[in-house]
Backbone bond lengths (Angstrom), bond angles and torsions (degrees), N, CA, C in turn:
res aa  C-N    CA-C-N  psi(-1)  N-CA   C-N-CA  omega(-1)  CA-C   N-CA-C  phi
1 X - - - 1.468 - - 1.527 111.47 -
2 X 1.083 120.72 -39.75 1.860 125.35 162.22 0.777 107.73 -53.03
3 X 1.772 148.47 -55.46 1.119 122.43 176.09 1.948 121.26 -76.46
4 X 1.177 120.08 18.24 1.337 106.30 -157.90 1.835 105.32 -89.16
5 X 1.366 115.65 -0.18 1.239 116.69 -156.97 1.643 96.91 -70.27
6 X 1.146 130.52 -35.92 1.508 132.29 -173.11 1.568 106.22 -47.10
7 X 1.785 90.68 -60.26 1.547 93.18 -177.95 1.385 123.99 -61.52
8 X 1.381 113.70 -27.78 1.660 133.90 -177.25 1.818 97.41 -46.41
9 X 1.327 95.76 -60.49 1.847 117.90 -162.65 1.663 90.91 -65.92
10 X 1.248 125.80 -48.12 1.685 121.72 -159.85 1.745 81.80 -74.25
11 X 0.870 138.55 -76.92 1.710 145.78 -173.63 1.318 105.42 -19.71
12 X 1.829 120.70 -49.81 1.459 128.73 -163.95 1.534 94.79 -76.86
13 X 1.698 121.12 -33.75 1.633 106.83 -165.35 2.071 94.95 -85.59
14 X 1.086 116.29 -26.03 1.744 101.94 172.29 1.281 109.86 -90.60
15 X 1.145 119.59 12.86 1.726 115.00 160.80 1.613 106.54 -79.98
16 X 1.416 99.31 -35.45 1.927 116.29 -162.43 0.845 90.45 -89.86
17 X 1.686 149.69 -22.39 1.354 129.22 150.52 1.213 174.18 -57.05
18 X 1.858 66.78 -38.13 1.688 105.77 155.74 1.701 109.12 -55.63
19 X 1.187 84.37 -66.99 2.092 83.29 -176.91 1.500 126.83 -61.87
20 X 1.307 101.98 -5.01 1.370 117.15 -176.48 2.130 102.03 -100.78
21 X 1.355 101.60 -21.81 1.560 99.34 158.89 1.429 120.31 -83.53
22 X 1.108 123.88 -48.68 1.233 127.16 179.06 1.475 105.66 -70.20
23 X 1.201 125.01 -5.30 1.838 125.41 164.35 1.586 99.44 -68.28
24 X 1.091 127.32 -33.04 1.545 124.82 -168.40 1.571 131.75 -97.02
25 X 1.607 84.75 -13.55 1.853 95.88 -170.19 1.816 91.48 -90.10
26 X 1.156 90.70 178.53 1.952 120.40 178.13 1.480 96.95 -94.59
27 X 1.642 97.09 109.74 1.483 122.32 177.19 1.821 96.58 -105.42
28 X 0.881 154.33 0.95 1.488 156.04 148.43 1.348 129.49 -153.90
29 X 1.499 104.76 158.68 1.184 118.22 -168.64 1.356 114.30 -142.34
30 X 1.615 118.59 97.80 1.638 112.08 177.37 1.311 100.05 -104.22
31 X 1.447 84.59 160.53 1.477 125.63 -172.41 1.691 107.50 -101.86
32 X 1.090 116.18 134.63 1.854 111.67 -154.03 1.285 90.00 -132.55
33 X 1.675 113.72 135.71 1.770 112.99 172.34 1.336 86.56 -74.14
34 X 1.767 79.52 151.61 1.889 96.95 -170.36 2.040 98.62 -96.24
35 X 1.019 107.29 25.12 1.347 102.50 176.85 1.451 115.17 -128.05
36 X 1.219 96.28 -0.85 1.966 101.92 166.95 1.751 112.53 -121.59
37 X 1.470 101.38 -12.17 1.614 109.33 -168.41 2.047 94.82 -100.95
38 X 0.947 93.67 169.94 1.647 118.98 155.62 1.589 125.77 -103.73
39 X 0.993 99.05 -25.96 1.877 119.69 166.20 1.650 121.50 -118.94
40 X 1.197 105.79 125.58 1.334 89.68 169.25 1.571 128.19 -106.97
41 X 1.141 105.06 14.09 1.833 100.35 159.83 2.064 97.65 -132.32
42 X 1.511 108.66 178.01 1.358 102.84 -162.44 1.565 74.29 -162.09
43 X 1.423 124.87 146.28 1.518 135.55 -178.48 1.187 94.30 -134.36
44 X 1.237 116.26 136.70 1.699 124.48 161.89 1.728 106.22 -139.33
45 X 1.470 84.28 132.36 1.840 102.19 -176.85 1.431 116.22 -92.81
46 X 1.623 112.56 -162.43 1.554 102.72 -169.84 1.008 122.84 -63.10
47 X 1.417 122.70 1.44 1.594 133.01 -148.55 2.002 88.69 -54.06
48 X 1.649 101.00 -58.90 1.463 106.76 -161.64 0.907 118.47 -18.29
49 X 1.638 139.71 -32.62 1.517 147.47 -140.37 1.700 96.73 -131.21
50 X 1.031 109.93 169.44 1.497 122.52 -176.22 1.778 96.03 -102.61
51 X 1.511 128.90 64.20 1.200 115.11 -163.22 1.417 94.39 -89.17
52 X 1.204 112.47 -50.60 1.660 123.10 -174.56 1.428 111.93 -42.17
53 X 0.834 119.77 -75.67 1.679 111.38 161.70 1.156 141.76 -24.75
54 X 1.425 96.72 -41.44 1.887 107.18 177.25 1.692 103.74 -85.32
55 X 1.405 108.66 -38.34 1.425 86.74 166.03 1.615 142.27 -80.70
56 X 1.706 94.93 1.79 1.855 87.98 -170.29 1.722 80.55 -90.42
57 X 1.142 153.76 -23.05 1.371 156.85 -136.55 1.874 78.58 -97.46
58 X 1.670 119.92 -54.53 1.574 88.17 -171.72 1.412 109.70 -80.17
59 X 1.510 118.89 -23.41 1.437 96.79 176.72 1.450 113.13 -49.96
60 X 1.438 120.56 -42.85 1.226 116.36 -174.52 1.687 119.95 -49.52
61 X 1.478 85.04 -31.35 2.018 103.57 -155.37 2.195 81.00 -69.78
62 X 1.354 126.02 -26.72 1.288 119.32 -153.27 1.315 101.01 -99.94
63 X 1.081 117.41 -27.74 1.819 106.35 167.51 1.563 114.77 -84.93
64 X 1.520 121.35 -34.08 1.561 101.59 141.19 1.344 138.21 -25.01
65 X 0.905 95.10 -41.13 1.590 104.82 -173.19 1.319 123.10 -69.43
66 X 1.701 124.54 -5.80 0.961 114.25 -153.27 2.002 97.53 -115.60
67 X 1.209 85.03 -15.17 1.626 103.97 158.11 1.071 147.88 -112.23
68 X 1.393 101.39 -9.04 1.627 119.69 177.96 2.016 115.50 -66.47
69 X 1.069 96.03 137.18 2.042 100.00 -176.22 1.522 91.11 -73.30
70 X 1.579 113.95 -172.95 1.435 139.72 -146.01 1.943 79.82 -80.24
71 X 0.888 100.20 -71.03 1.831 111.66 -164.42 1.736 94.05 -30.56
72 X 1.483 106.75 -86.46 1.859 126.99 -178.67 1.721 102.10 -24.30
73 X 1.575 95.13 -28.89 1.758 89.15 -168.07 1.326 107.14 -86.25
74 X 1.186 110.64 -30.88 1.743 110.71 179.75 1.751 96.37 -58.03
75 X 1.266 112.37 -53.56 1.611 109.29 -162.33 1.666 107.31 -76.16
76 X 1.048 109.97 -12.69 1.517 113.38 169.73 2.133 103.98 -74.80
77 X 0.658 97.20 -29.84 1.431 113.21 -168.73 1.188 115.14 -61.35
78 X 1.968 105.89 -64.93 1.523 117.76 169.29 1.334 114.42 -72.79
79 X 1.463 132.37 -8.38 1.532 133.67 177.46 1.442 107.12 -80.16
80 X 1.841 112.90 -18.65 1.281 107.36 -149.87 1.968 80.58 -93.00
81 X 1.624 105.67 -43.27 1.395 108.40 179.04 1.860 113.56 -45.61
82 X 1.084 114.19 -55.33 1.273 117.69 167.33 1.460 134.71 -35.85
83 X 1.771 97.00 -47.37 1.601 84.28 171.29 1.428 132.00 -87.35
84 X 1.904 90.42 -17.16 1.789 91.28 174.27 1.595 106.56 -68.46
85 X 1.569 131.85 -1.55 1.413 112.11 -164.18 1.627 100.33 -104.47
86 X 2.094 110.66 -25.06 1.548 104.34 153.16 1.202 102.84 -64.21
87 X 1.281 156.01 -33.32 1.249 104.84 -167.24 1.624 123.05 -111.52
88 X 1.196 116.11 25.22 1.392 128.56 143.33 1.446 123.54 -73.91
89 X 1.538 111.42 -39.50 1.303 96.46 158.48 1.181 141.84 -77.54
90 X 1.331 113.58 -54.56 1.665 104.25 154.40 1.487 116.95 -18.45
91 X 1.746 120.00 -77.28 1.915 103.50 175.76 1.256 115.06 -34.42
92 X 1.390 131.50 -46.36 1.207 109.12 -137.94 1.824 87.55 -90.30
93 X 1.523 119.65 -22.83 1.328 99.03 166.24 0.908 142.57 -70.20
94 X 1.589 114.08 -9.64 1.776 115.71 165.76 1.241 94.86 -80.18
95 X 1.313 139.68 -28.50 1.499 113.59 -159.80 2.010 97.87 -89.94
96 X 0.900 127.46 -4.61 1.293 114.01 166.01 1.442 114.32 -79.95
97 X 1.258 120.92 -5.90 1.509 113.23 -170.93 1.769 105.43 -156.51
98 X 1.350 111.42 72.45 1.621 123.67 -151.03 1.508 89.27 -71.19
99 X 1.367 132.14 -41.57 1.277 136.37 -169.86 1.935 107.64 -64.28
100 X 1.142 117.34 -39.41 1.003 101.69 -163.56 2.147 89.86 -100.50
101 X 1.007 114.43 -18.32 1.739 106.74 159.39 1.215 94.76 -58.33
102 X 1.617 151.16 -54.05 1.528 123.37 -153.69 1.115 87.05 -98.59
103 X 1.437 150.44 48.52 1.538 130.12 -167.40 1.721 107.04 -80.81
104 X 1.632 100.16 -30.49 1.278 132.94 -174.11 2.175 108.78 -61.23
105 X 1.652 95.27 -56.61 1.445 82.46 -167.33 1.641 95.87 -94.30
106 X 1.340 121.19 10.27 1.365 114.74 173.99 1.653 111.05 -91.46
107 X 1.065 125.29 -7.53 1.699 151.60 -164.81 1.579 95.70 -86.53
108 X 1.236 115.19 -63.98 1.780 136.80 165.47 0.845 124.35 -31.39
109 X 1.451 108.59 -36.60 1.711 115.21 -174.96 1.308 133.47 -112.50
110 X 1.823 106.39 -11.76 1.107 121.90 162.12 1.525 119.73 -113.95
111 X 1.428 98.81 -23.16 1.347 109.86 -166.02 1.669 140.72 73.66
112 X 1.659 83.17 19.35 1.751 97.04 170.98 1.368 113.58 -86.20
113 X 0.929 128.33 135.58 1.592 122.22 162.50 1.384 122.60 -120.38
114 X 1.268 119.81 26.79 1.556 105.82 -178.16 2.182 82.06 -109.14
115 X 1.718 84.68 155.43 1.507 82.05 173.72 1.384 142.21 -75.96
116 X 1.764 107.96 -16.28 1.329 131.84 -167.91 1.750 81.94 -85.49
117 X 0.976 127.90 -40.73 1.396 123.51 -165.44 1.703 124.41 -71.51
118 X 1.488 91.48 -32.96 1.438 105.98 153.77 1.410 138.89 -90.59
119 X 1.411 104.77 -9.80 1.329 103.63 159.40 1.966 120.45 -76.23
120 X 1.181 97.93 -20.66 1.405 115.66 -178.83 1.479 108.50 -61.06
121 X 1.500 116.74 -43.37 1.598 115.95 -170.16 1.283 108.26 -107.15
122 X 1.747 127.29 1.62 1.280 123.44 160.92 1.447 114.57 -93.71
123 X 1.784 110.46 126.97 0.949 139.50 -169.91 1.336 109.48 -70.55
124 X 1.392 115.38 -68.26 1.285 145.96 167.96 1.226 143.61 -125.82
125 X 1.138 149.83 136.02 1.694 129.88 167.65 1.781 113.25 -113.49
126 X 1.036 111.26 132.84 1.464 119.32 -179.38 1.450 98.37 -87.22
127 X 1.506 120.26 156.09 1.671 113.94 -168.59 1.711 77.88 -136.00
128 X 1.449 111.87 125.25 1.658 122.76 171.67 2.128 100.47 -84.65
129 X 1.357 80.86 155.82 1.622 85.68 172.13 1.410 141.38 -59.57
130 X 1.328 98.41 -10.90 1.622 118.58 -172.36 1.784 112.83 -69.83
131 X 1.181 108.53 -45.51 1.716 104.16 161.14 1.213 101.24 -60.09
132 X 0.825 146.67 -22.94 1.627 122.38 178.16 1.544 108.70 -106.94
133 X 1.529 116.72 1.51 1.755 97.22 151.21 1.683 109.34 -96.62
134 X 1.279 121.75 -19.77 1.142 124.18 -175.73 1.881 113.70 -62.79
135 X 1.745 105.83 -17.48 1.305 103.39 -174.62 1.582 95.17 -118.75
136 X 0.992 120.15 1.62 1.399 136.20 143.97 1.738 121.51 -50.58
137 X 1.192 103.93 -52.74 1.883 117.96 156.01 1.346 110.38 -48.85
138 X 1.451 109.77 -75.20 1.307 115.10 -158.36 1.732 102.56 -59.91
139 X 1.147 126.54 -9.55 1.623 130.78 -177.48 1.419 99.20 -73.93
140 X 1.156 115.51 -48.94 1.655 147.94 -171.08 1.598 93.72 -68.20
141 X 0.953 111.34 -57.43 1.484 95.77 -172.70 1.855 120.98 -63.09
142 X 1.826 94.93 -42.58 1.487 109.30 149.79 1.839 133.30 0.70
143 X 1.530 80.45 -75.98 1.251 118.45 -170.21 1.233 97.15 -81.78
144 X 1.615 135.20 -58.34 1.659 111.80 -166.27 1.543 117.35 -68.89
145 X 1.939 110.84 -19.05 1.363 111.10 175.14 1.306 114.14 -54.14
146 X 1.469 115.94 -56.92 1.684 119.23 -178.21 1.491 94.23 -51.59
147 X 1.438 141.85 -55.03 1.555 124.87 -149.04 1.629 106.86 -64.70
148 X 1.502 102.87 -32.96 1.775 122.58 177.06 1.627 91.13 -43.41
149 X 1.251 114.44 -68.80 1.510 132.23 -155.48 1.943 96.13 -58.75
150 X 0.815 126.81 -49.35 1.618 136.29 164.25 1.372 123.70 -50.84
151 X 1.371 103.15 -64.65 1.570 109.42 175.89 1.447 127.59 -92.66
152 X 1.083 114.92 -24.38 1.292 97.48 159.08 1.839 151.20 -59.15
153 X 1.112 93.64 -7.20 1.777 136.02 -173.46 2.263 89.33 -68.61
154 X 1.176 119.43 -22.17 1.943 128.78 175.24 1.240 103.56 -116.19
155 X 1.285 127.87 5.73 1.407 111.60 -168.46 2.050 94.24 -101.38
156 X 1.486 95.09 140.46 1.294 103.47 173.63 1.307 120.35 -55.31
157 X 1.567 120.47 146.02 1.492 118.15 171.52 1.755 125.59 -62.16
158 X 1.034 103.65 -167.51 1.856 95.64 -165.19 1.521 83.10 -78.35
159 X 1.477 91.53 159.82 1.473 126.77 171.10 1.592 107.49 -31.99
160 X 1.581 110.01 -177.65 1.343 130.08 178.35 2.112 102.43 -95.73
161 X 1.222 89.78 -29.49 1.501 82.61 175.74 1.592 127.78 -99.75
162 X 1.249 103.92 -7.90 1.449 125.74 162.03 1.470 113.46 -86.66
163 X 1.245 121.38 -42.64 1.738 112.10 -148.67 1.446 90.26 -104.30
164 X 1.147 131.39 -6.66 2.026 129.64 164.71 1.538 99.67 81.86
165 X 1.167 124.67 0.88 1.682 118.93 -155.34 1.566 98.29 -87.77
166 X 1.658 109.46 -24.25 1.650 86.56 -172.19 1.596 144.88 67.56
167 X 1.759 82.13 11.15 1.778 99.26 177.93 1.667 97.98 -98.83
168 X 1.456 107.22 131.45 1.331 135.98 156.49 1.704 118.40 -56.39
169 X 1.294 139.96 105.03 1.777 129.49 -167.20 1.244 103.84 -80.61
170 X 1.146 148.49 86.72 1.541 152.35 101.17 1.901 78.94 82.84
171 X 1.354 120.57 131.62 0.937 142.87 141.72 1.527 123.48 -15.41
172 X 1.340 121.47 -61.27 1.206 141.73 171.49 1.185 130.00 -64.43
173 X 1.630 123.10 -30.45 1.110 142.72 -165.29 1.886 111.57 -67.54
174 X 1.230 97.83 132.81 1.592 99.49 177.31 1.982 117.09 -34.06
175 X 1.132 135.63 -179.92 1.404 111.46 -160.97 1.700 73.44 -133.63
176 X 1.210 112.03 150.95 1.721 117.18 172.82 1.872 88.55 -130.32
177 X 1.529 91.04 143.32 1.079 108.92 -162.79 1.671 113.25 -87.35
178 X 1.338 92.89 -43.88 1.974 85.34 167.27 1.506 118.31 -57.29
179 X 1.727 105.41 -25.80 1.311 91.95 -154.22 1.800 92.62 -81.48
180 X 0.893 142.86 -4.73 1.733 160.72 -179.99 1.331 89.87 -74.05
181 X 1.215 118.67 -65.40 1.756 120.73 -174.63 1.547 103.34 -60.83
182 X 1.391 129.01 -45.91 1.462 100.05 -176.91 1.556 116.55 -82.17
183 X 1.210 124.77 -1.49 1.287 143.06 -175.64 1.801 99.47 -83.95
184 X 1.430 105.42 -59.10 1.794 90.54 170.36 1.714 118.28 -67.28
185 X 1.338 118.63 -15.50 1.379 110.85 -176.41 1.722 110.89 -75.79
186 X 1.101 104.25 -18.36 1.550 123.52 175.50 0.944 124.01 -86.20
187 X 1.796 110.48 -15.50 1.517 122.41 168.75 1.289 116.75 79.09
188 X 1.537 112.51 47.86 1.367 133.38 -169.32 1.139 104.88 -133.72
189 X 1.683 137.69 117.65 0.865 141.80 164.07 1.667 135.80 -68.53
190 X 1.440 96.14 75.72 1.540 109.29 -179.70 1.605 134.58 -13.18
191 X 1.298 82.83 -25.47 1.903 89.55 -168.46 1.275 108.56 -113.54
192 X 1.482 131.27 11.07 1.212 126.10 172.72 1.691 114.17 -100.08
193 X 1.096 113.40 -178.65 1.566 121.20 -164.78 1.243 94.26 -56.58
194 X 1.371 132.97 150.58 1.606 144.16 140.91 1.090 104.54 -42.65
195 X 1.899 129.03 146.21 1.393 142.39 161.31 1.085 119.31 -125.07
196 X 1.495 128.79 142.82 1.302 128.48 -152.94 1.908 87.18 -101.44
197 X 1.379 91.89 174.14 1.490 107.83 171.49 1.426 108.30 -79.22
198 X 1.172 132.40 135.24 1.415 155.30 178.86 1.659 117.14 -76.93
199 X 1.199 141.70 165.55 1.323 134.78 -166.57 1.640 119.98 -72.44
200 X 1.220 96.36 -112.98 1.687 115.38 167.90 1.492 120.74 -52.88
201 X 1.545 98.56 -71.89 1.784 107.25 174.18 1.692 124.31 -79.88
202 X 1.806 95.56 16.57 1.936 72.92 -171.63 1.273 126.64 75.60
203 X 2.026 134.36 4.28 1.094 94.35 167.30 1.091 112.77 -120.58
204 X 1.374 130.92 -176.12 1.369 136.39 -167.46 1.190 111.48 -133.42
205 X 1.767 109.84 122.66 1.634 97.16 160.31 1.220 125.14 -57.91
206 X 1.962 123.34 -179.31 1.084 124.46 165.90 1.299 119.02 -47.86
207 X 1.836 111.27 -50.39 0.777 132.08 -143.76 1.938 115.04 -66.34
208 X 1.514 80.93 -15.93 1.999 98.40 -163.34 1.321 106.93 119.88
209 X 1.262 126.03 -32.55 1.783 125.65 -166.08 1.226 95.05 -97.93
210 X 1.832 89.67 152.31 1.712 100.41 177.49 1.456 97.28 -92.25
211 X 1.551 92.28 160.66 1.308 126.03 -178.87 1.240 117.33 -59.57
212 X 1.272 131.12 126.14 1.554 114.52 174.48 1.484 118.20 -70.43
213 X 0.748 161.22 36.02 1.712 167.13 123.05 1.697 114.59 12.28
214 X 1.236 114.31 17.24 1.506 126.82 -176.47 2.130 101.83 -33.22
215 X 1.167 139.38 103.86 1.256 118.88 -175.25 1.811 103.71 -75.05
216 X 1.147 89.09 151.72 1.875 103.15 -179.88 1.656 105.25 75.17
217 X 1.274 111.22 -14.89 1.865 94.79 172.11 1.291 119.04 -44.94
218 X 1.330 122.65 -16.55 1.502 117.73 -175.39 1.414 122.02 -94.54
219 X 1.537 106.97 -10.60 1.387 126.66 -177.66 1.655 85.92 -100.58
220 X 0.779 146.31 -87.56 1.441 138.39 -179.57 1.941 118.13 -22.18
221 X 1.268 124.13 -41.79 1.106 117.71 -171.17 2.164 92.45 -95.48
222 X 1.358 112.55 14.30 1.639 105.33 172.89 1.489 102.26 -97.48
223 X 1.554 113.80 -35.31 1.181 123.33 -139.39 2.309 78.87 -101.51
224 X 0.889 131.23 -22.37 1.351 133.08 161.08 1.658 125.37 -43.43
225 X 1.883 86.46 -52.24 1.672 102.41 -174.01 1.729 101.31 -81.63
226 X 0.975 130.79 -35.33 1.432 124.71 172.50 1.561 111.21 -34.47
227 X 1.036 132.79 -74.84 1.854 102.04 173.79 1.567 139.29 -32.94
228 X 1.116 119.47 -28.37 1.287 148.42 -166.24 1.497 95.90 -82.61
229 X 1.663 131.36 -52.79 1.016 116.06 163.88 1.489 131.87 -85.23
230 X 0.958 112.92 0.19 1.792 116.52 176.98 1.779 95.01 -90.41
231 X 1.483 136.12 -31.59 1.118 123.17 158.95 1.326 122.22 -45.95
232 X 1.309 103.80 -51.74 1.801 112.35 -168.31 1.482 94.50 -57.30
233 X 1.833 120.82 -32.13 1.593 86.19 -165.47 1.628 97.79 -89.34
234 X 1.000 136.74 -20.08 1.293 128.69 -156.98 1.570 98.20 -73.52
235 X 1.364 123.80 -31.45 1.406 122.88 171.18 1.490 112.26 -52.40
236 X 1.242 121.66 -24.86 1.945 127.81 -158.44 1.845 88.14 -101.13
């Protein structure tokens, strides 16, 4: 479960994809009497639904995630539950009423807009599969919010370059993989020993210990030996 957050985040961006494909395909198809219409079929795509939105919000919600602390993650979690449950509803409300979801691109093509009027010259509507993967996502998204809410409870806190704390993780400690990736983007070699903070100037041996860098020790051990030679001459 500590390591699962990678997969958590890759899962949340093909959940947001899914709904973000089925935002683009042809979710209906009416059939128009050819004696009141000018066309007799009319296609309307995902537009009907607010899919686009709900999915750039989880992509967003999923690269959060990969830095966000314990708290941000809980609320990333229930935001993520939230939007997969708009957007199951939304589908399932165009699909109860397909005529008035295309009311829009059927309006375009004939140029009726009252609804009784368009129900009058639609024959039929064919319903494509894509509303039902698009609320297929939002189920998915459902479901990965609660797992967020579960698993995240082992997942390590934010990074060393995010979380400001400047703690080194114990040698031993399981290895999290983003936190390696923001550690090489910083140009830190993840897999070598931890180093402690150093004294005065900040630096650090290899070893972990700071450097002795005492300033003026060198003026102090000159200004020591000066007796030693004013003896030698007074002896000559």
């Amino acid at each position: 479960m500590r390591r699962s957050r990678p997969l958590v985040v890759l899962a949340g961006l093909a959940v947001a994809g899914i709904v973000l494909l089925s935002w683009t395909q042809t979710w209906f198809t009416a059939h128009l009497d050819a004696t009141s219409a000018t066309a007799s079929t009319v296609t309307a795509d995902g537009s009907v639904v607010p899919y686009s939105a709900l999915a750039i919000a989880m992509l967003a919600l999923s690269i959060a995630l990969t830095i966000a602390g314990r708290v941000l993650r809980v609320v990333l979690a229930v935001v993520e539950v939230l939007l997969g449950i708009a957007v199951v509803v939304t589908g399932i409300g165009r699909l109860t009423d397909p005529v008035v979801a295309a009311q829009s691109a059927i309006s375009g093509v004939t140029g009726v807009q009252d609804v009784p009027a368009i129900r009058s010259i639609v024959r039929s509507i064919d319903v494509t599969p894509w509303p039902y993967v698009g609320i297929a996502g939002g189920v998915l998204a459902v479901a990965l919010g609660l797992l967020v809410l579960v698993a995240q409870r082992s997942w390590p806190g934010p990074s060393r370059r995010y979380g400001g704390t400047g703690r080194v993780p114990a040698a031993d400690a399981p290895r999290d993989a983003i936190v390696d990736w923001d550690d090489l983007s910083a140009g830190v070699d993840p897999t070598a020993a931890g180093t402690s903070t150093a004294g005065v100037d900040g630096v650090a041996a290899a070893d972990g210990t700071a450097e002795d860098r005492t300033v003026g020790s060198g003026e102090r051990r000159t200004e020591d030996d000066a007796p030693d030679h004013e003896e030698h001459r007074e002896q000559h």
